[in-house]
C-alpha positions in Angstrom: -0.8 3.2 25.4 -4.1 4.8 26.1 -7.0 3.2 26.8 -10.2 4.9 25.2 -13.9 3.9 25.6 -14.3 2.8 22.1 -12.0 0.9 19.5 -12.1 1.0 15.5 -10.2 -1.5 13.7 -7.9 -0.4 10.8 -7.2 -2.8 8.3 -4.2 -1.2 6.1 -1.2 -2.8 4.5 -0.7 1.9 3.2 1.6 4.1 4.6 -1.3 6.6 5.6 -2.1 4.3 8.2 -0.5 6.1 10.8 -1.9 9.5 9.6 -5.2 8.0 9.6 -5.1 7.1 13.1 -3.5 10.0 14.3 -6.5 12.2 12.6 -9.4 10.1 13.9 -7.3 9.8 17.6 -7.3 13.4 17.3 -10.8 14.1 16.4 -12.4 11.8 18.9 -10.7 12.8 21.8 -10.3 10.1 24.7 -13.4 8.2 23.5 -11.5 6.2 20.5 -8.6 4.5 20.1 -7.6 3.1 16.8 -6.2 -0.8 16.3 -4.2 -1.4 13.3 -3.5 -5.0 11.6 -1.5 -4.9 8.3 -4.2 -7.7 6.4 -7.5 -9.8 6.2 -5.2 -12.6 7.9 -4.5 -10.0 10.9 -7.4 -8.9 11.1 -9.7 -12.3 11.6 -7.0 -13.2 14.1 -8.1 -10.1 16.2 -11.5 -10.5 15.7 -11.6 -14.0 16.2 -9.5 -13.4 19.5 -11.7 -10.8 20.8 -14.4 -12.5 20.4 -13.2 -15.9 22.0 -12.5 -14.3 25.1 -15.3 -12.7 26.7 -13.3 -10.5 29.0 -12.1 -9.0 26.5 -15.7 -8.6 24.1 -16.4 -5.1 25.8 -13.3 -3.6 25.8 -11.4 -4.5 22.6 -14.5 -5.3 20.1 -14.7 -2.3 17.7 -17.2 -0.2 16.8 -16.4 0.3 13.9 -13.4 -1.7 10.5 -11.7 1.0 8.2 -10.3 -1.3 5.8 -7.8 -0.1 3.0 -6.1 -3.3 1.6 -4.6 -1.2 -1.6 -3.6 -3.8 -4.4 -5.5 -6.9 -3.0 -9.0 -6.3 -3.9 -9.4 -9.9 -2.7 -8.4 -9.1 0.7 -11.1 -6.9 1.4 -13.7 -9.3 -0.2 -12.4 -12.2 2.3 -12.6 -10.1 5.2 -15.7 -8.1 4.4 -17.5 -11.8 3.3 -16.1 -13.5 6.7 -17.3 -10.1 9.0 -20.5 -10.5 7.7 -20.8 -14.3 8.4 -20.3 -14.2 11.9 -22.7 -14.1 14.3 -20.9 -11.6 16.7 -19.3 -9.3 14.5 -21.9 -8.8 11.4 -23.9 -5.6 12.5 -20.5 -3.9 12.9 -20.1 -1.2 10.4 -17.2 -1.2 7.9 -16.1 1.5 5.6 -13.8 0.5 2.2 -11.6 3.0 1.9 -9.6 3.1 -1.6 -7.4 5.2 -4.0 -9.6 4.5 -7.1 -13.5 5.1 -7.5 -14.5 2.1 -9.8 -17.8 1.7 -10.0 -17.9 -2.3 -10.6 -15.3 -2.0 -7.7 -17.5 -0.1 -5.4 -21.1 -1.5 -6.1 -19.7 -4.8 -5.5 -18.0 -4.4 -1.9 -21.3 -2.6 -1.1 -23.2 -5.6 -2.2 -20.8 -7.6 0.2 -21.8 -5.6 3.2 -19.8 -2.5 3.0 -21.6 0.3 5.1 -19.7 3.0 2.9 -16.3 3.3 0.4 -14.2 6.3 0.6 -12.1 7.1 -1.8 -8.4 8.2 -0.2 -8.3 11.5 -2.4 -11.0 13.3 -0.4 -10.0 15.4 3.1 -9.6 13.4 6.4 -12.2 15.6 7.4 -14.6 13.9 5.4 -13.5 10.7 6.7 -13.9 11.4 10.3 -17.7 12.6 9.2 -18.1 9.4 7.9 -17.2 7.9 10.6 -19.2 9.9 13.2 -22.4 9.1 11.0 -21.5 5.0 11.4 -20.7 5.3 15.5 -23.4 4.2 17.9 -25.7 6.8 19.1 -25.6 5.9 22.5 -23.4 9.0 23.3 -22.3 12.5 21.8 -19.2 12.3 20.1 -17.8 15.7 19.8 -15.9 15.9 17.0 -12.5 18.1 17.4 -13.6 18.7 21.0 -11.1 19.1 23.7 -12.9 17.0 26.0 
């Protein structure tokens, strides 16, 4: 396993989970790796865990959640109201991504604390975008560089 400056967490019970980190592995070079947990449950345990041990705050905390709990709206409201509770892990930014565009649906994970939704129909390329404009500015990311 590689070990890259910077870790996002992805939250997906969907098969595109592995495409997803592949594209974003891809597209940030050695600079991200991405984490996957398969729920809300999975994910807390991580987060709680990471945060618990302080060795591990720097390496492991991510910059960034990409959530997409498909059928459980619930799920992403639990973990998106918990993130936002806690001290450590609130000013993280976390993108909803999902399969439908309802607009009840979307205007009320934003109103939880979602930094963006993306709905799953659009490129990866727009995804990756998204997430450049949500990673800390403290370096230059170089998106499809070779670095």
């Amino acid at each position: 396993m590689r070990k890259a400056a910077y870790t996002i967490l992805l939250v997906s019970n969907d098969l595109t989970n592995m495409l997803i980190k592949y594209a974003v592995e891809k597209a940030f070079s050695k600079h991200l790796d991405v984490v996957i947990v398969n729920s809300d449950t999975e994910a807390m345990y991580y987060l709680e865990n990471t945060v618990s041990d302080t060795s591990l705050i720097y390496y492991s905390l991510p910059v960034m959640i990409l959530t997409d709990l498909n059928k459980p709206v619930l799920s992403d409201i639990k973990l998106l109201t918990w993130i936002r509770q806690h001290l450590l892990l609130m000013n993280i930014p976390v993108i909803v991504m999902r399969d439908s565009e309802g607009k009840d649906q979307v205007l009320q994970i934003m109103q939880l604390g979602a930094n963006s939704y993306f709905k799953k129909s659009r490129s990866l390329n727009n995804l990756i975008y998204l997430i450049k404009a949500f990673l800390p500015r403290s370096r230059e990311w170089g998106v499809g560089s070779k670095e």
